[in-house]
C-alpha positions as CSV (number, residue, x, y, z in Angstrom):
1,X,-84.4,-84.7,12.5
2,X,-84.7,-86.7,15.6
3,X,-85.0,-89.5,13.9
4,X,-81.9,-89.1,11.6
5,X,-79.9,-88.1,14.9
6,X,-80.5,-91.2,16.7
7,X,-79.4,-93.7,13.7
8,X,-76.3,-91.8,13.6
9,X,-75.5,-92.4,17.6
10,X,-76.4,-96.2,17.5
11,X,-74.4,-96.7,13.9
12,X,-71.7,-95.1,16.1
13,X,-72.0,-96.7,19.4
14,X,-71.6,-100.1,17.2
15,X,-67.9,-98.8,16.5
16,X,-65.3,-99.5,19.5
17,X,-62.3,-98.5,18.2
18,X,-58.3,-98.7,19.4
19,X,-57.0,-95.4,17.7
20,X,-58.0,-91.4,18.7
21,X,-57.3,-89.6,16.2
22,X,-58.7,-86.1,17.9
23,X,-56.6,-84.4,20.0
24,X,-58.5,-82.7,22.9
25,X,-55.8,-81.1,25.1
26,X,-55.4,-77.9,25.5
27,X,-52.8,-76.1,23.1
28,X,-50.4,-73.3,24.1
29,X,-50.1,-72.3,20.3
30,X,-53.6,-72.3,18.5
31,X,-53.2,-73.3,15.0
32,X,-56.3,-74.9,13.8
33,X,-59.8,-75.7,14.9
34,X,-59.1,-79.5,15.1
35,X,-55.7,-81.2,17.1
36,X,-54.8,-84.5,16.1
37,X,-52.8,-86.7,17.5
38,X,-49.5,-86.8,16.5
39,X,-49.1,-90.6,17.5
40,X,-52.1,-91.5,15.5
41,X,-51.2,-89.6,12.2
42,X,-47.6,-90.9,12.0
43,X,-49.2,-94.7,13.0
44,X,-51.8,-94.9,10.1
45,X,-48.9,-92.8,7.7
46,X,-51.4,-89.9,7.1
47,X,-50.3,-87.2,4.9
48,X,-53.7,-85.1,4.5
49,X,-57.2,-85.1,5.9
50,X,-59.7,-83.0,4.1
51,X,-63.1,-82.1,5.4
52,X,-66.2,-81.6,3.0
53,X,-68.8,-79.4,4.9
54,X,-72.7,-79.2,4.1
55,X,-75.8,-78.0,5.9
56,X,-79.2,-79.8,6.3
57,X,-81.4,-76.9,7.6
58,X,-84.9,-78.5,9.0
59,X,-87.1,-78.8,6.4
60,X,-84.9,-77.7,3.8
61,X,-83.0,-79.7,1.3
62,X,-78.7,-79.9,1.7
63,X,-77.2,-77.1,1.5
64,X,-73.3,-77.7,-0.4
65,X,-71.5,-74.5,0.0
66,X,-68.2,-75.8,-1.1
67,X,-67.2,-75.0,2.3
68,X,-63.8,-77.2,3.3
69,X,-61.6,-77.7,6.1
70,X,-57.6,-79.3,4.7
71,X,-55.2,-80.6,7.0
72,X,-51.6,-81.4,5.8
73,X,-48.8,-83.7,7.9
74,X,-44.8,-84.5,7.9
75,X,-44.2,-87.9,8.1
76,X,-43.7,-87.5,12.0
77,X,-47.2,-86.6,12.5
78,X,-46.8,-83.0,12.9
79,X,-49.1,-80.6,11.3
80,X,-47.7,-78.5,8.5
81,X,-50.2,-76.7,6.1
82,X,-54.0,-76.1,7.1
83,X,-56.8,-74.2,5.4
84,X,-60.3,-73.1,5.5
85,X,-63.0,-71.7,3.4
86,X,-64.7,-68.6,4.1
87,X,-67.8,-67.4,1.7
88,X,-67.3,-64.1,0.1
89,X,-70.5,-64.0,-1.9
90,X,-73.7,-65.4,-3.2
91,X,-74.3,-65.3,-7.1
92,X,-77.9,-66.2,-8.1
93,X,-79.1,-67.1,-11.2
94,X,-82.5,-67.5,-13.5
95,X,-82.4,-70.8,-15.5
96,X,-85.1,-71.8,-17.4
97,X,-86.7,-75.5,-16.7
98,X,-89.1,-77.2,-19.4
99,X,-91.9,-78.0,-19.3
100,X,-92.1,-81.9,-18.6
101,X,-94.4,-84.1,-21.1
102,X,-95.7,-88.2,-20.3
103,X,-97.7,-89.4,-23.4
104,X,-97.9,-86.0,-25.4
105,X,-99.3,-83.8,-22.9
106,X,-98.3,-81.5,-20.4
107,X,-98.1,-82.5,-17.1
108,X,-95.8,-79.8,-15.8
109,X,-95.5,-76.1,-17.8
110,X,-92.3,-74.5,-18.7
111,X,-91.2,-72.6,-15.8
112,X,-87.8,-70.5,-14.5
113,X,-86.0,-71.6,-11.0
114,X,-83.7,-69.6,-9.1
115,X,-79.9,-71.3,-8.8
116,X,-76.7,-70.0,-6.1
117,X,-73.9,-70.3,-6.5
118,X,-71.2,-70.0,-4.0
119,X,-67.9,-67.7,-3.8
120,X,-65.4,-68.8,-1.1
121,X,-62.2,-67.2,-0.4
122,X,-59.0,-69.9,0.8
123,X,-57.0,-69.0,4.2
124,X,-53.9,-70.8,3.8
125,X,-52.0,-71.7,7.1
126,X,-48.3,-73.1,7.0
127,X,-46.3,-73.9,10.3
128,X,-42.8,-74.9,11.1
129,X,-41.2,-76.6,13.8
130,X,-37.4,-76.9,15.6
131,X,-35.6,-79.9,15.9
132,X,-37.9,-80.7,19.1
133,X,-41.3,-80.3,17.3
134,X,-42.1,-76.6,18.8
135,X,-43.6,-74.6,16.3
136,X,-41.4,-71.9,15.4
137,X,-43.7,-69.8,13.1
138,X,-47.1,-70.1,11.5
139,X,-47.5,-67.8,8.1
140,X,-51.1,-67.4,7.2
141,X,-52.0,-66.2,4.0
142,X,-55.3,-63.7,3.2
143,X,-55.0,-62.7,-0.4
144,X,-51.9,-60.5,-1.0
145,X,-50.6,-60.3,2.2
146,X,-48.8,-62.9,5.3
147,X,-50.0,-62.6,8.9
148,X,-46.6,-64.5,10.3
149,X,-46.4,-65.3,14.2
150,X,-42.5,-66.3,15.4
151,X,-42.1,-67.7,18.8
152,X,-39.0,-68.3,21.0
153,X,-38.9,-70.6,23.9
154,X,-36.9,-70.5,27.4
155,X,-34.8,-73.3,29.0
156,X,-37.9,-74.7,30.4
157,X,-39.7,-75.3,26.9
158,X,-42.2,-72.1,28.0
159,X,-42.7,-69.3,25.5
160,X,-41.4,-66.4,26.4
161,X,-41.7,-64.2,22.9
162,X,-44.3,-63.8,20.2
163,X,-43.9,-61.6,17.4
164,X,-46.3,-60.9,15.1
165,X,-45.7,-59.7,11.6
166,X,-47.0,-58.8,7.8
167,X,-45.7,-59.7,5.3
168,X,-45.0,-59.9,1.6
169,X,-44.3,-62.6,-0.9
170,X,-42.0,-61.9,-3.8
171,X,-41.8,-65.4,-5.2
172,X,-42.9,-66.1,-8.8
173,X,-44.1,-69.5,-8.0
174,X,-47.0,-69.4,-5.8
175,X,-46.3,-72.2,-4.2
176,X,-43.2,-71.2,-2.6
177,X,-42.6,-68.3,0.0
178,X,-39.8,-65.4,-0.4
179,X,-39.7,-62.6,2.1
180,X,-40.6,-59.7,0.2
181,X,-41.0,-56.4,2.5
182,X,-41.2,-57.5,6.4
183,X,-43.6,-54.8,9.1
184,X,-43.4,-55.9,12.4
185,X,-47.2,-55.2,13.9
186,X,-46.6,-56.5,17.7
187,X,-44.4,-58.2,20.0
188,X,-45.7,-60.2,23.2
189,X,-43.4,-61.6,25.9
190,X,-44.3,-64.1,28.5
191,X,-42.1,-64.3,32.0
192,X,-43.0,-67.6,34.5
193,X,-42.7,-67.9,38.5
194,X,-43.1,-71.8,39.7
195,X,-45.1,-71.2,42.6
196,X,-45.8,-74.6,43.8
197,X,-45.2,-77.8,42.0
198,X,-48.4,-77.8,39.8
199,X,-49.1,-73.9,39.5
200,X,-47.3,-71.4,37.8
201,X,-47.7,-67.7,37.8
202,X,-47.5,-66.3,34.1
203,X,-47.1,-62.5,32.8
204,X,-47.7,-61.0,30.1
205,X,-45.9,-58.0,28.5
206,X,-46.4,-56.0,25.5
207,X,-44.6,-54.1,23.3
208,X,-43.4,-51.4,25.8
209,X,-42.4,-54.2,28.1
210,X,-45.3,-53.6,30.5
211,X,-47.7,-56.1,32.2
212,X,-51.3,-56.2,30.8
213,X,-52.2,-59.3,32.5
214,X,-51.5,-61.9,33.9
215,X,-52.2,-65.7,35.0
216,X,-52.0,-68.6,37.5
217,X,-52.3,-71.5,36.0
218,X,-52.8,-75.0,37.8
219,X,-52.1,-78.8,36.7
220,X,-52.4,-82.0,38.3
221,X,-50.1,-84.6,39.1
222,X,-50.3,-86.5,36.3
223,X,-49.3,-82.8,34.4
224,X,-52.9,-81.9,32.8
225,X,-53.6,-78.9,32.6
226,X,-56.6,-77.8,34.7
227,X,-57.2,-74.5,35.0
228,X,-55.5,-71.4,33.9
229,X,-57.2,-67.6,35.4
230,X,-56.6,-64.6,33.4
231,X,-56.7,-60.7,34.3
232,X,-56.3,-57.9,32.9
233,X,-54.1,-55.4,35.0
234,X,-55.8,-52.1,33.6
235,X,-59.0,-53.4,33.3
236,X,-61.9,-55.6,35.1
237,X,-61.5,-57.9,32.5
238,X,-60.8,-61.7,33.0
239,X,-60.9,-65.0,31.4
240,X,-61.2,-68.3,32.6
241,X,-60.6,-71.7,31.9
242,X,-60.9,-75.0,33.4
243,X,-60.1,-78.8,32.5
244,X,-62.1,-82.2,33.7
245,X,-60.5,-85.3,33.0
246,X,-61.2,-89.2,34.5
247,X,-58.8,-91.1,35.2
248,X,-57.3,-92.4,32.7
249,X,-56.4,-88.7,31.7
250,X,-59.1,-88.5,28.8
251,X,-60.8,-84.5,28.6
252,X,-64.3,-84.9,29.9
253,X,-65.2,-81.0,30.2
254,X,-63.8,-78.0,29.1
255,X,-65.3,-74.5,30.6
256,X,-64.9,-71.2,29.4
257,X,-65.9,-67.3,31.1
258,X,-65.4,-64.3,30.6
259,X,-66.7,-61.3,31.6
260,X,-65.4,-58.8,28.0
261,X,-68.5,-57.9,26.8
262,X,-71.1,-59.1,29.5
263,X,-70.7,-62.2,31.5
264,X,-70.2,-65.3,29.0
265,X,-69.5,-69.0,29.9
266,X,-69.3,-71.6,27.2
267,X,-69.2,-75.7,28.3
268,X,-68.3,-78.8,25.9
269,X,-68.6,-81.9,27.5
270,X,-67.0,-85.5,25.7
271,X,-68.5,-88.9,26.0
272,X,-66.2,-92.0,24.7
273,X,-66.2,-95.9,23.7
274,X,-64.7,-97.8,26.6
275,X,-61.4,-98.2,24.3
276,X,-60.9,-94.1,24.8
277,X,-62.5,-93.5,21.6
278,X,-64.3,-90.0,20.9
279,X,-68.1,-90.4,20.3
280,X,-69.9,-87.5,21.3
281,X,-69.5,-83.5,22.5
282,X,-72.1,-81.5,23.9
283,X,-71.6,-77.6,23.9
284,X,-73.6,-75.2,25.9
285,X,-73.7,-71.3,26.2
286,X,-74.7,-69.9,29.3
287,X,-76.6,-73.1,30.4
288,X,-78.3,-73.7,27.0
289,X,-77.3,-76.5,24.5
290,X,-76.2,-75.1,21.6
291,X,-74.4,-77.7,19.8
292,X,-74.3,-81.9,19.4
293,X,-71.4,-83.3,17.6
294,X,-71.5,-86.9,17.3
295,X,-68.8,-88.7,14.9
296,X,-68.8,-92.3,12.8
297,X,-65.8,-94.2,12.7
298,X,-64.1,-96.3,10.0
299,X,-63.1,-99.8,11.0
300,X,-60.9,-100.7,9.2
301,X,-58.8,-97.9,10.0
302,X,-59.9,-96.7,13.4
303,X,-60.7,-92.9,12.1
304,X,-63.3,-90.8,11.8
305,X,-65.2,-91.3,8.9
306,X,-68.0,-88.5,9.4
307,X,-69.2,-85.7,11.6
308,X,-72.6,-85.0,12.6
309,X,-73.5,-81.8,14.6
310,X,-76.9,-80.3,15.9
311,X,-77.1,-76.8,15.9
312,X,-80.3,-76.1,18.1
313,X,-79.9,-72.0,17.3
314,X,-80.1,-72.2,13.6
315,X,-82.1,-75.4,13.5
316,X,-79.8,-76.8,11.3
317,X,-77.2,-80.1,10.9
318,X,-74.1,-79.7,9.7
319,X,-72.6,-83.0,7.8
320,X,-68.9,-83.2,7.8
321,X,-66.9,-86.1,5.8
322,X,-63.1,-87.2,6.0
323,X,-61.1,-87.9,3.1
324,X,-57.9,-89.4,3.7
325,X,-54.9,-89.3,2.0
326,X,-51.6,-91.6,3.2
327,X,-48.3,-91.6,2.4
């Protein structure tokens, strides 16, 4: 596994390319796994990326779970449709193999081998945007019912309002939304004190308007975001997160605590090309690698053509392919 490791970093370090086509700033609004750039889509006229996802345990053959990851675009980049497959069960089956003959004999008996087959369920994310590309709403589907998040912004471009709702889809044509019956499950507003030039204090309300915590969060000149502190007014609770870049603005670590349910800190370091390019993350838990993504570009293009990723717990690789489709 080593072995196939290493051919996939020097295949990739062979690939300096002009285009980066991952995102990796952080997001106010968490949509998908995977950002991309907006610039980069609406440059190469990308209207979908899917993701095929398989599994090479060590010492085991590939694993295809039909998992899959779709992306969908507008012709301005923006991301409008995403899904994701999660399995819902394993069938197994008995199938009979015969027995295999060279020159009239036997060389293999007749024998029965056991087959899986795999039964994913489709999440099914849509998001819209105003006319100056804020996301508005995201309406994710799981089976009969919407989970629907609207947001509303202040002067400032800030949210100040999330609501969250379920609901139902009285269309005949499943590929088209109408708001059937509408139950409103939470409301979140967000109020913002500029403290200095480059931090801002930010509160958090729920439903009976009162604070249940509360953040300062801290950016550079340049306006990255480097660090935002969270804590929980009623609670010892807090979450942290901090932002490394070099100088050219380009994310090299990302850090993660919390203290919820015991003390936690995730790390994911990034390694690029000297063009900017993304070749390589790194993501730790508590000290301990825990993943190694490395990713193969396409030339002709200057996208990703494949993923590869470690996983040292499971002992496993995880292969990942893009499939384009352009407008």
């Amino acid at each position: 596994m080593k072995k196939f490791l290493v051919i996939y970093f020097s295949i990739i370090a062979l690939h300096l390319c002009n285009a980066q086509l991952l995102s990796l700033q952080p997001v106010d609004i968490y949509v998908a796994p995977l950002n991309f750039s907006k610039e980069t889509v609406k440059q190469n006229k990308i209207k979908s990326i899917v993701l095929d996802i398989v599994d090479k345990p060590d010492g085991a053959i590939i694993v295809d779970k039909d998992a899959s990851q779709g992306y969908g675009f507008d012709t301005n980049g923006r991301l409008t449709n995403y899904y994701y497959t999660i399995l819902n069960q394993v069938q197994t089956q008995e199938i009979d193999v015969p027995a295999l003959k060279k020159h009239g004999r036997i060389i293999r008996p007749a024998t029965t081998k056991t087959i899986s087959k795999y039964i994913n369920d489709t999440i099914n994310i849509t998001v819209f945007y105003d006319s100056l590309s804020r996301i508005i709403s995201k309406r994710v589907k799981m089976g009969d019912y919407y989970d629907a998040y609207y947001y509303e912004y202040n002067t400032y471009g800030q949210i100040r309002k999330e609501l969250h709702f379920r609901e139902t889809n009285i269309s005949e044509n499943k590929n088209e939304f109408k708001m059937g019956v509408q139950k409103i499950l939470s409301t979140e507003t967000f109020e913002y004190t500029t403290l200095t030039p480059t931090q801002i204090k930010k509160q958090c309300f729920n439903d009976e308007g009162r604070e249940y915590k509360k953040a300062i969060i801290n950016y550079d000149e340049k306006g990255n975001k480097i660090s935002e502190d969270y804590d929980f007014i009623v609670s010892w609770m807090r979450q942290d997160n901090t932002f490394q870049y070099d100088s050219d603005g380009r994310l090299q670590e990302k850090k993660f605590s919390s203290n919820e349910s015991g003390e936690l800190n995730e790390r994911i370091t990034f390694q690029y090309n000297p063009n900017g390019v993304l070749l390589e993350e790194k993501r730790f838990k508590n000290d301990d690698l825990t993943f190694e993504v490395s990713y193969l570009y396409d030339e002709a293009f200057n996208l990703i053509k494949s993923k590869v990723s470690r996983d040292h717990k499971n002992a496993s690789i995880g292969i990942v392919k893009y499939k384009y489709l352009f407008y």
